[in-house]
C-alpha positions as CSV (number, residue, x, y, z in Angstrom):
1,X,-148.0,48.2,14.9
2,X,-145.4,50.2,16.2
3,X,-141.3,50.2,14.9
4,X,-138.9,48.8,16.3
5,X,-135.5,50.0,17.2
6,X,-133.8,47.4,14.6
7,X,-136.6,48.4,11.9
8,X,-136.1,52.2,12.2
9,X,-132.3,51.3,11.9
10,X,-132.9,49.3,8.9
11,X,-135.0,52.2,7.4
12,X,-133.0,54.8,8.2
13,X,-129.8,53.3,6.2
14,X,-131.9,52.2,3.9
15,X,-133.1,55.5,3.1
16,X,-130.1,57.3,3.5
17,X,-128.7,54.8,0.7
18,X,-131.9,55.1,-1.9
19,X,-131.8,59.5,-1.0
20,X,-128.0,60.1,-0.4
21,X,-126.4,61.5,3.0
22,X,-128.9,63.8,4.4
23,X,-127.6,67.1,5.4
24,X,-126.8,66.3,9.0
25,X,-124.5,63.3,7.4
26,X,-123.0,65.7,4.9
27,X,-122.2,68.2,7.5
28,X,-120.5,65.9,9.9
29,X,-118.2,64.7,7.2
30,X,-117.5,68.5,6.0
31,X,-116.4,69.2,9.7
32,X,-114.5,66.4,10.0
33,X,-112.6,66.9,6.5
34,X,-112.0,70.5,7.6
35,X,-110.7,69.7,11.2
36,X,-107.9,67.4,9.6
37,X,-107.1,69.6,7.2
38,X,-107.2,72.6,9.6
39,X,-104.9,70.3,11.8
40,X,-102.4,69.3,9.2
41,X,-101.8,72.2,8.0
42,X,-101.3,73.8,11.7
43,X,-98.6,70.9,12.5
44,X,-96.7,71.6,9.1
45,X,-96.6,75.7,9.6
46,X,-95.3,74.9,13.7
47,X,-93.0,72.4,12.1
48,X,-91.9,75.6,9.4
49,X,-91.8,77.9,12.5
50,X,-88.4,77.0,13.6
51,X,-87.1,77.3,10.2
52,X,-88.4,81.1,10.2
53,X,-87.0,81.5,13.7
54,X,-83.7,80.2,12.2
55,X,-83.8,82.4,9.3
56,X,-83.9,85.3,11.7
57,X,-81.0,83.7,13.8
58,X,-78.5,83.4,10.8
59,X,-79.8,87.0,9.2
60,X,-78.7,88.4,12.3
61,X,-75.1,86.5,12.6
62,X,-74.6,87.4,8.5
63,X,-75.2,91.2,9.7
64,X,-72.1,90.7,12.8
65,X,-70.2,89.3,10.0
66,X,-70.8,92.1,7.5
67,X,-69.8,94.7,10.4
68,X,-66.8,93.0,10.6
69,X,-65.9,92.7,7.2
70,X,-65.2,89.2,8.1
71,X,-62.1,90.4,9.9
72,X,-60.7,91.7,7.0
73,X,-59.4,95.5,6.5
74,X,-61.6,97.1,4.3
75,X,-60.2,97.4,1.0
76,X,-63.6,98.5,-0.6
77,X,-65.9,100.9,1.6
78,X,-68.8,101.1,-1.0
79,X,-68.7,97.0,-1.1
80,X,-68.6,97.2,2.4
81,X,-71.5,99.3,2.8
82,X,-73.4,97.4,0.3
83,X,-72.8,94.0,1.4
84,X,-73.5,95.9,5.3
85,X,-77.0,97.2,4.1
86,X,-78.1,94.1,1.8
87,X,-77.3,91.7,5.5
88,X,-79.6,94.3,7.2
89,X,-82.2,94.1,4.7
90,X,-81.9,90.5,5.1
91,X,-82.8,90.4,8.2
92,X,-86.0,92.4,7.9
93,X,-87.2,90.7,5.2
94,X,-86.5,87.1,7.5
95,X,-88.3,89.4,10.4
96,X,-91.6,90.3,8.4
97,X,-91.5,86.1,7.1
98,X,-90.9,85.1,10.6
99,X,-94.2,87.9,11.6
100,X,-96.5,86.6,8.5
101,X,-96.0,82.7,9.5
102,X,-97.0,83.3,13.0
103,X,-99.9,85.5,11.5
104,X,-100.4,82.0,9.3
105,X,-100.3,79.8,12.4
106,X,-102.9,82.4,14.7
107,X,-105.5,82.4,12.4
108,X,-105.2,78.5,11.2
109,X,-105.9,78.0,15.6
110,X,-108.5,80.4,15.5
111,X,-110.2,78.9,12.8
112,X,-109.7,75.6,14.1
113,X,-111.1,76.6,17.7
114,X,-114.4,77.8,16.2
């Protein structure tokens, strides 16, 4: 007597259910776990890229303002040039944040498109 459609269905869940997921089952629920993770995490660093970008943005502006002492006469040359270089370094260190998040954001896509 051969099986049926509706009898192999039956068996099949009910061995999956005495045995446990079989690997295929287990793998299909890894890859789904791992695409919405992959995916949540990719929205929330594009959401965080236009923070970075602003980061940059204002680093940049704080740098003008430094130049120009605010439009103040400079009283104190060896503030100024402190306060001139620490804006500078600002903006590098914004730069290489801004550089490392877009780094974050490439390889979450590539490891999502695999």
């Amino acid at each position: 007597m051969g099986v049926t459609k509706t009898a192999k269905s039956f068996i099949d869940q009910f061995v999956a259910m005495v045995t446990g997921d079989d690997a295929k089952a287990t793998a299909e629920k890894v890859f789904r776990q791992r695409t919405a993770g992959l995916k949540t995490h990719l929205s929330n660093a594009e959401g965080n890229l236009v923070d970075k970008e602003e980061a940059v943005t204002s680093a940049n502006e704080a740098v003008t303002v430094a130049r120009l002492n605010r439009g103040s006469v400079i009283e104190d040359r060896d503030m100024y040039v402190r306060n001139l270089i620490s804006r500078k370094e600002s903006v590098l260190d914004a730069k290489e944040s801004l550089a490392s998040h877009k780094a974050l954001i490439a390889s979450l896509q590539e490891e999502l498109d695999m």
